[in-house]
SEDREN-358974 format. One line per 5 residues: number of its first residue (from 1); their letters; for each residue x, y negated, z of C-alpha. Coordinates in Angstrom, 3 decimals. Last residue first. Example, Ala and Ser with C-alpha at 12.3 -4.5 7.8 and 13.67 -1.06 7.14 Angstrom:
BEGIN
2> SA> 13.670:1.060:7.140; 12.300:4.500:7.800
! end
This chain:
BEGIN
271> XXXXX> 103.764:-97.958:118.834; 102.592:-100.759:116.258; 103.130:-104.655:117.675; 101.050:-106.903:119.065; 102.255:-110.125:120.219
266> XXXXX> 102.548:-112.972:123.148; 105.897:-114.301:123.184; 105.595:-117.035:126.131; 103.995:-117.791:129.287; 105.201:-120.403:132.214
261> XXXXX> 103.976:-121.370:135.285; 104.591:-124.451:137.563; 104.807:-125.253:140.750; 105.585:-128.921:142.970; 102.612:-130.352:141.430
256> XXXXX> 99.883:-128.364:143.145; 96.799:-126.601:141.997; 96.732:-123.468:139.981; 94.441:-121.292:138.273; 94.882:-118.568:135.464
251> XXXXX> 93.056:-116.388:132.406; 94.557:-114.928:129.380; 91.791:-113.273:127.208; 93.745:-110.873:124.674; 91.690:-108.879:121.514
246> XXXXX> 92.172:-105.486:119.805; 89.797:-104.077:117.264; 90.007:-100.902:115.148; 91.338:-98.001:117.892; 91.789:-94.639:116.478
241> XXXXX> 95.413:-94.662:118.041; 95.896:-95.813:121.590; 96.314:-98.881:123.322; 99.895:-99.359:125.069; 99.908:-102.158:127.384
236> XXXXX> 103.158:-104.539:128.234; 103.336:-107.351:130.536; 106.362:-109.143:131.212; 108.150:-110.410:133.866; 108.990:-113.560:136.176
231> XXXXX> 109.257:-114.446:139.710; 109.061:-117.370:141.907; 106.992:-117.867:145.373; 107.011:-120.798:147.304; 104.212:-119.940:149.488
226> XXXXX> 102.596:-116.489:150.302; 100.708:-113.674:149.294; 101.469:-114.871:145.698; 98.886:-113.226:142.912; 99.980:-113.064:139.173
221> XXXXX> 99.219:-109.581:137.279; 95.153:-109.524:137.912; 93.972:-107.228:135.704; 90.280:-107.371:133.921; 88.604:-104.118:133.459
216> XXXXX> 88.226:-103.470:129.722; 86.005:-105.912:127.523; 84.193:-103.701:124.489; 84.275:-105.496:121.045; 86.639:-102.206:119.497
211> XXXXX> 88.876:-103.414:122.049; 88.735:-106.590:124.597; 91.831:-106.236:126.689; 91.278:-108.767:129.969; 94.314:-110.560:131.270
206> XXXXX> 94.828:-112.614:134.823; 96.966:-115.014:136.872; 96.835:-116.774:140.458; 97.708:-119.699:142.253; 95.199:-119.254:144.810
201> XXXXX> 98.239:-118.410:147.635; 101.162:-120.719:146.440; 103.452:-121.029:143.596; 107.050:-121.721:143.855; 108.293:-121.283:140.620
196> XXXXX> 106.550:-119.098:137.651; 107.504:-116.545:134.721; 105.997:-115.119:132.304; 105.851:-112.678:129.250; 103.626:-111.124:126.491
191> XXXXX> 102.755:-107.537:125.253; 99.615:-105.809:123.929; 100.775:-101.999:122.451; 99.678:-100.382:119.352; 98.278:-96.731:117.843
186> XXXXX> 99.645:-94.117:115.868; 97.120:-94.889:113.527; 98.095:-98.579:113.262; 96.003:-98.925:110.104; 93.200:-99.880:112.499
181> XXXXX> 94.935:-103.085:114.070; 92.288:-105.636:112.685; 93.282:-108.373:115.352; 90.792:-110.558:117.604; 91.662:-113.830:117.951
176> XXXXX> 93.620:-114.375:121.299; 91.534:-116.302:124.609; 93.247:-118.737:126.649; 90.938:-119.790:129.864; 91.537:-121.654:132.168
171> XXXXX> 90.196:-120.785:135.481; 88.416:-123.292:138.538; 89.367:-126.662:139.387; 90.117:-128.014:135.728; 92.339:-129.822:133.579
166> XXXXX> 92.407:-133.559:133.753; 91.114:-136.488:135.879; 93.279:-135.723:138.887; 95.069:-132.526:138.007; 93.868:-129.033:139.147
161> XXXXX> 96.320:-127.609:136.381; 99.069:-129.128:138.598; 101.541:-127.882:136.508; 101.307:-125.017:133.197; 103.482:-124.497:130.646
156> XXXXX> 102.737:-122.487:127.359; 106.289:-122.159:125.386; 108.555:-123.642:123.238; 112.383:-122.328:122.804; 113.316:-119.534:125.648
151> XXXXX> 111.400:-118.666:128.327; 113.873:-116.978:131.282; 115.110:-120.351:133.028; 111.838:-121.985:134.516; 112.969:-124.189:136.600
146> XXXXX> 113.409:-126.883:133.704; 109.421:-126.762:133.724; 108.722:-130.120:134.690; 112.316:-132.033:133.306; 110.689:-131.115:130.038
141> XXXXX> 113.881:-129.534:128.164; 113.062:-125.695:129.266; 110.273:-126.235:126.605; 106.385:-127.299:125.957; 103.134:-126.141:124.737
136> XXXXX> 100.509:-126.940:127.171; 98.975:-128.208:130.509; 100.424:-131.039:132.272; 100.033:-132.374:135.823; 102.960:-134.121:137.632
131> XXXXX> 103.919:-137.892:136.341; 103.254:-138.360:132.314; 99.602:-137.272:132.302; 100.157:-134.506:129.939; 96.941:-132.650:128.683
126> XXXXX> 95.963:-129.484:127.058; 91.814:-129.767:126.710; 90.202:-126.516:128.797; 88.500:-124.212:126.729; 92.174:-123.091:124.878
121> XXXXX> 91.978:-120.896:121.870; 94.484:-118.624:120.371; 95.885:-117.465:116.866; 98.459:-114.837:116.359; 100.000:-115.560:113.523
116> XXXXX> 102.143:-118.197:115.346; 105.860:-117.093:114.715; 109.013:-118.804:114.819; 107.365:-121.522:117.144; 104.563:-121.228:119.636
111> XXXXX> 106.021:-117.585:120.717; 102.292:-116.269:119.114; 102.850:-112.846:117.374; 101.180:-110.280:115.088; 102.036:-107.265:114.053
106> XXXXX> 102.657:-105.257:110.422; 100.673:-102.559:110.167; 101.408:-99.958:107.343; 98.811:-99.560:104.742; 98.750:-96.466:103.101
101> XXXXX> 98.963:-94.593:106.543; 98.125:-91.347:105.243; 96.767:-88.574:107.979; 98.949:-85.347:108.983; 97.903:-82.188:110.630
96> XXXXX> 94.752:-83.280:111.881; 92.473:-81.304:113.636; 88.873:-79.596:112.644; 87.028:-78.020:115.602; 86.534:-75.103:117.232
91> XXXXX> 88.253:-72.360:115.936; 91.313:-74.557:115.036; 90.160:-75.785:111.223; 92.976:-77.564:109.471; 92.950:-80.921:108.412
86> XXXXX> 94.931:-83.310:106.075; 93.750:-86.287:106.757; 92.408:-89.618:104.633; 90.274:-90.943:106.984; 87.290:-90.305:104.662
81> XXXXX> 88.518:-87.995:102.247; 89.650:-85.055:104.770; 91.716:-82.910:102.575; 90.950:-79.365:103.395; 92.596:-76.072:105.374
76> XXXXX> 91.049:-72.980:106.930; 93.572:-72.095:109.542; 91.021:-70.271:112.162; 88.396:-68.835:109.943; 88.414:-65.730:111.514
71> XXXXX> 87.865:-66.663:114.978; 85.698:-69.666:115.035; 84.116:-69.131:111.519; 83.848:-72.081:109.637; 80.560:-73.660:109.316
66> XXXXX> 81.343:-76.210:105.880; 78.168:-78.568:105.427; 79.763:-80.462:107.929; 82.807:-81.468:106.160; 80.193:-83.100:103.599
61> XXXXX> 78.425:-85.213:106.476; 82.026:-86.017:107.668; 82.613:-87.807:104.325; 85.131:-86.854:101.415; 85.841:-83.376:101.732
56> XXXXX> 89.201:-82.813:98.830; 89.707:-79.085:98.235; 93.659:-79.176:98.161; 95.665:-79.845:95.050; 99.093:-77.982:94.709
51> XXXXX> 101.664:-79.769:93.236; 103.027:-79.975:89.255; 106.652:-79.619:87.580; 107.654:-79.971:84.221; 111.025:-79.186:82.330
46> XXXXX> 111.860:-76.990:84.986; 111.980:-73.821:82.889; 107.696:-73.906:81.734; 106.064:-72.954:84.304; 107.187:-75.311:87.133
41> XXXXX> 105.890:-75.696:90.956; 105.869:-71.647:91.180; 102.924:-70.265:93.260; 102.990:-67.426:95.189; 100.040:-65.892:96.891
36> XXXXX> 100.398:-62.519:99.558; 103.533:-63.750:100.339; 106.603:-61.354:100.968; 107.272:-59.535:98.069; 107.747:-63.377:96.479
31> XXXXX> 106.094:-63.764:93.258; 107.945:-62.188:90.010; 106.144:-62.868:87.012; 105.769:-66.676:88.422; 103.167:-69.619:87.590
26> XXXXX> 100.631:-68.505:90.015; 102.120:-64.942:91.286; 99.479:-62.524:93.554; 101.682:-59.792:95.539; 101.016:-56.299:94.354
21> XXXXX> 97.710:-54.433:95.937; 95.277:-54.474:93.593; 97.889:-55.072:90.631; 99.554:-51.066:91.174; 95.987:-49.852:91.964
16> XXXXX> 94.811:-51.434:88.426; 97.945:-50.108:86.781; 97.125:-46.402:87.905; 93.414:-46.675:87.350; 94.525:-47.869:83.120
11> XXXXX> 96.909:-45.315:82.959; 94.148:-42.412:83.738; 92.037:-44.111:81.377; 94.449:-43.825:78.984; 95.604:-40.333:79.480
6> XXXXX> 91.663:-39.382:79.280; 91.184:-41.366:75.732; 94.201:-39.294:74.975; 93.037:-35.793:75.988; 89.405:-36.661:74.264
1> X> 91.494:-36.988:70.955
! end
């Protein structure tokens, strides 16, 4: 009898070694001899399948109560909560493999006809004095601005913004509503375009970003050296990814009612 008990116990060390250091199978009787854990999707034939469920962090003051190791830890995986990331631990800090955009961004535009979801404000009056001087939304027909041969359908026109009894002597000022862009995680870009004829030295153009409420440098993008000049373009910025807030301030002068400027197709778009 003692024999047997002894056979058994000897079976039982001999099938614990054999488990200790076979491969681990979630699912499977036969896991891969080459993974250390493998887990079958189905366990019942393929009539039902199921995923594997990460440890889910959801704020950064929870993340922080993890202290990874920065050598052996390297690869340690969760499910950010809060921006909704898959992250992996890199020794140093945790990086994003992949982050959900659940709500995809879907621009905004002013052209000042198809599309006018992107909203503006003017602090100097538009005017039209029927002779030379206007400021406002207009088209190649206006005998003004029929120079002006790369704007298509209505645009912003500008003459003689230094007119007698209208406009101003100093800048104009457009200035874009400020646009939610944070479920652009892969970031956006600012464009618009223009185009002038003949302008002179102190006929000049400008944009400011404002993002995340913080003005960046102001760029001048309009600025004749000498008289009679005519050009056009457009202006495109890339902002990066992370960013919540993005806002244009269009600035120009001009005086003189033999040149004109033109902008048109101002949007935001995701990169």
């Amino acid at each position: 009898m003692e024999h047997r008990y002894l056979i058994l116990f000897v079976i039982s060390l001999l099938v614990y070694s054999e488990i200790s250091f076979c491969q681990v199978g979630i699912g499977t009787v036969t896991p891969s001899p080459s993974s250390a854990l493998d887990i079958s999707a189905t366990a019942d034939g393929g009539i039902s399948y199921k995923g594997v469920l990460l440890p889910r962090v959801p704020t950064i003051a929870n993340r922080n109560t993890i202290t990874p190791n920065t050598t052996t830890d390297r690869g340690l995986l969760i499910f950010y909560g809060a921006s909704n990331c898959l992250q992996i631990w890199n020794g140093t800090a945790w990086e994003n493999i992949h982050c959900l955009n659940e709500i995809t961004f879907g621009g905004f535009a002013q052209n000042f006809d198809l599309n006018t979801t992107w909203g503006y404000t003017s602090d100097v009056a538009f005017f039209d004095n029927g002779i030379d001087g206007f400021f406002g939304i207009t088209d190649a027909s206006n005998s003004i601005f029929s120079n002006l041969t790369t704007l298509t359908n209505n645009f912003l026109g500008i003459r003689d913004l230094d007119d007698e009894g209208n406009g101003t002597t100093g800048l104009a000022t457009i200035t874009f509503n400020s646009i939610d862009v944070s479920t652009a995680l892969g970031g956006t870009s600012v464009a618009f375009d223009w185009e002038y004829f003949r302008l002179d030295t102190g006929d000049n153009a400008f944009y400011q970003l404002v993002i995340d409420g913080i003005p960046q440098t102001q760029v001048q993008f309009i600025n004749p050296t000498t008289g009679d000049q005519s050009d056009d373009g457009s202006v495109v910025v890339p902002i990066s990814g992370g960013t919540t807030t993005v806002q244009l301030i269009l600035q120009f002068e001009q005086n003189g009612q033999d040149d004109v400027f033109g902008f048109d197709n101002f949007r935001i778009f995701e990169n």
